[in-house]
N, C-alpha and C positions, 0 to 999 in steps of 0.2 A: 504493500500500500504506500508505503515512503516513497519506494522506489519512482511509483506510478505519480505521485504528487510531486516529484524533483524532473523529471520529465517533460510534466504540467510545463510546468515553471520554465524550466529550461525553450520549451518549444513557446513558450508564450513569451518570454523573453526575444527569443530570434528575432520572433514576429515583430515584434514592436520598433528592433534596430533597422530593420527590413525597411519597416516604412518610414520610422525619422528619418534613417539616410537616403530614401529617397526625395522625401523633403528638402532635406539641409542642401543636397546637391543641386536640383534644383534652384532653387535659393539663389545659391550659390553663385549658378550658371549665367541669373541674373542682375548679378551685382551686388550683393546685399552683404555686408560683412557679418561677421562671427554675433556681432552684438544685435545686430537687427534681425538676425535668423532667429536669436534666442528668444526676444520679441514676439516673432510671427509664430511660432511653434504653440500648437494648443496642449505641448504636455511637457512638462520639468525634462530640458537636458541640460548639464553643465558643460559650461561654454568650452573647457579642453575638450572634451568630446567633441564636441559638434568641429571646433578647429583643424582636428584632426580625421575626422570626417574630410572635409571641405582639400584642406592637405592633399589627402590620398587620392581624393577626388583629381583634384590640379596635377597630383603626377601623371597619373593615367593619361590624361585626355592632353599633355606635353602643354600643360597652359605655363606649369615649374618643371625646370629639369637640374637635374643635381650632376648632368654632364656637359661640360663647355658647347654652347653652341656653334654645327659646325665640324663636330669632331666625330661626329658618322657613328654615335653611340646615341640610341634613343631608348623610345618606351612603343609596347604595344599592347594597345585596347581589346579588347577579348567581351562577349558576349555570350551566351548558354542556352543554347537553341533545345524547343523539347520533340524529343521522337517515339515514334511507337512502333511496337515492329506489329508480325502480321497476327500475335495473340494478346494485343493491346498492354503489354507491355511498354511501359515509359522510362525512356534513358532520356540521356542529356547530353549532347555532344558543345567543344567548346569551340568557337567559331571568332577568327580575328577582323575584328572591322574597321582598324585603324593602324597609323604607324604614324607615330610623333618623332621629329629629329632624326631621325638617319642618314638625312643628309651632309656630307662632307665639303665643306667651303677652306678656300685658303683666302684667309682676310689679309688687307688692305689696312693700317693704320693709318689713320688718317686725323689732321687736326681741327677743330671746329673753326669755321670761316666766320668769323663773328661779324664781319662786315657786309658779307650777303643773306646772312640768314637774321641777325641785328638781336636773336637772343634762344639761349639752350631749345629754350619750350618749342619754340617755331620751328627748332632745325629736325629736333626729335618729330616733330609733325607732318613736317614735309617729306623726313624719311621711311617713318613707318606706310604714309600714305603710298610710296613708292614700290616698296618692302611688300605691305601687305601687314596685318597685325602678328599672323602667322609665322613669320619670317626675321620679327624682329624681338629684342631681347634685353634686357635689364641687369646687372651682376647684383643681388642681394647680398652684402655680407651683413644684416642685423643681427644676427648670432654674435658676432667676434667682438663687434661695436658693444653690445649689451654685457659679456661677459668682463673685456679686457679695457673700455673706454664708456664707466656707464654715465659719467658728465655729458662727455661729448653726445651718446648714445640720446643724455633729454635733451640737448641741442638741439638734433636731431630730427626726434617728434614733435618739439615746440615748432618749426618750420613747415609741417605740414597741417591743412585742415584736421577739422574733426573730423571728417568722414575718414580721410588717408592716416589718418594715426589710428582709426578703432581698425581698419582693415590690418597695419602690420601688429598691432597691439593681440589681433585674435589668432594667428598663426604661429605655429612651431617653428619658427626658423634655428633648427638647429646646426644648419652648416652651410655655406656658401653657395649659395644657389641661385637658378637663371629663371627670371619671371617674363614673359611675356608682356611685350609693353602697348598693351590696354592703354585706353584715355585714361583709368585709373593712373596706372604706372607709368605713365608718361607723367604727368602732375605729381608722384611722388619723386621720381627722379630731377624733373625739373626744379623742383623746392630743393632738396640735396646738395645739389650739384650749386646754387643759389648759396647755401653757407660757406664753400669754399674746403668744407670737412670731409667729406665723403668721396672715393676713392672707389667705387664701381665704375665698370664699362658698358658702355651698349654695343651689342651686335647685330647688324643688318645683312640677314643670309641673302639676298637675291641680291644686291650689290656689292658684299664680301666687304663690306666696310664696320670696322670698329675703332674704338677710342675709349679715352679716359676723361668721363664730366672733370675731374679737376685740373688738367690741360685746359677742355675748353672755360673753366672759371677763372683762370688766370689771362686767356687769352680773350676774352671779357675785359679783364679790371684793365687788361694793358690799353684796351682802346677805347675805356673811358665810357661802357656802357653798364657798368658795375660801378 
């Protein structure tokens, strides 16, 4: 009988993760940070959860990659298609529907033209629209920032909105990693890259071009538009 009621539980439990994370990804998919999910959600989840949700989510679908973009090491999306055979038995076979990053670029360093582009944000703009959202890339090191510079780390956050501070505030950034640069993440980087502290690159795979925002911060201040 124990047995039978841990079981219960057990499968009722699934159930319930089943459909928050279908939720939370969702959610997710449309913009909504860690804290606004927790909001919209009609049942108690603690926001690491749901982060980490959301996380796992973003590797998958290569929105985060934790391998240089460019360097022909991705991720593949996977699906679970169901089958019957001909005594109505039901299997599952696993079926791939995607493939994030695998593509191989050799980049172009390149320095930001402060004078035809007249500021980070614009140039980030012009390039992704070029790029494709797909194509282009962000370096996160808030991990390192948070553990080894946590001054500089509230710098930082102070620089960004509320919205762009609850989005990195709700994530696991535990290790150096590549964000796809979203209108979001163009606004976060462009704030960043704005204090003169921050030390990531961006990568644009269909023109093979990257750089360092704190290059282009200095080559800003030198012509007087900083």
């Amino acid at each position: 009988m124990a047995e039978q009621e841990y079981f219960k539980k057990a499968l009722a439990g699934l159930a319930f993760d089943t459909a928050a994370g279908d939720a939370i990804r969702h959610l997710a998919d449309i913009g909504l940070t860690v804290a606004q999910i927790a909001e919209k959600l009609d049942y108690p989840v603690k926001k690491e959860k749901i982060g980490k949700i959301v996380w796992e989510h973003f590797l998958k679908r290569g929105h985060i990659r934790t391998e240089e973009p460019g360097s022909g090491v991705g991720s593949e999306e996977y699906t679970y298609i169901t089958k019957y055979d001909a005594y109505g038995r039901k299997s599952f076979r696993r079926v791939k529907i995607a493939e994030h990053g695998m593509e191989r670029v050799r980049f172009l360093e390149k320095v930001f033209e402060a004078a035809r582009f007249g500021e980070f944000a614009g140039y980030l703009r012009e390039r992704c629209r070029e790029n494709g959202e797909e194509n282009s890339y962000f370096t996160c090191d808030f991990a390192r920032f948070c553990r080894q510079e946590p001054e500089n780390y509230k710098v930082l956050l102070g620089a960004l909105g509320q919205r762009e501070r609850e989005y990195i505030l709700g994530l696991p950034w535990e290790q150096v990693v590549y964000h796809r640069l979203d209108r979001r993440m163009e606004e976060i980087a462009a704030a960043l890259c704005a204090t003169g502290m921050y030390r990531g690159e961006y990568w644009f795979l269909k023109c093979g071009e990257t750089g360092c925002p704190t290059k282009v911060v200095f080559d800003m201040r030198k012509s007087g538009l900083l």
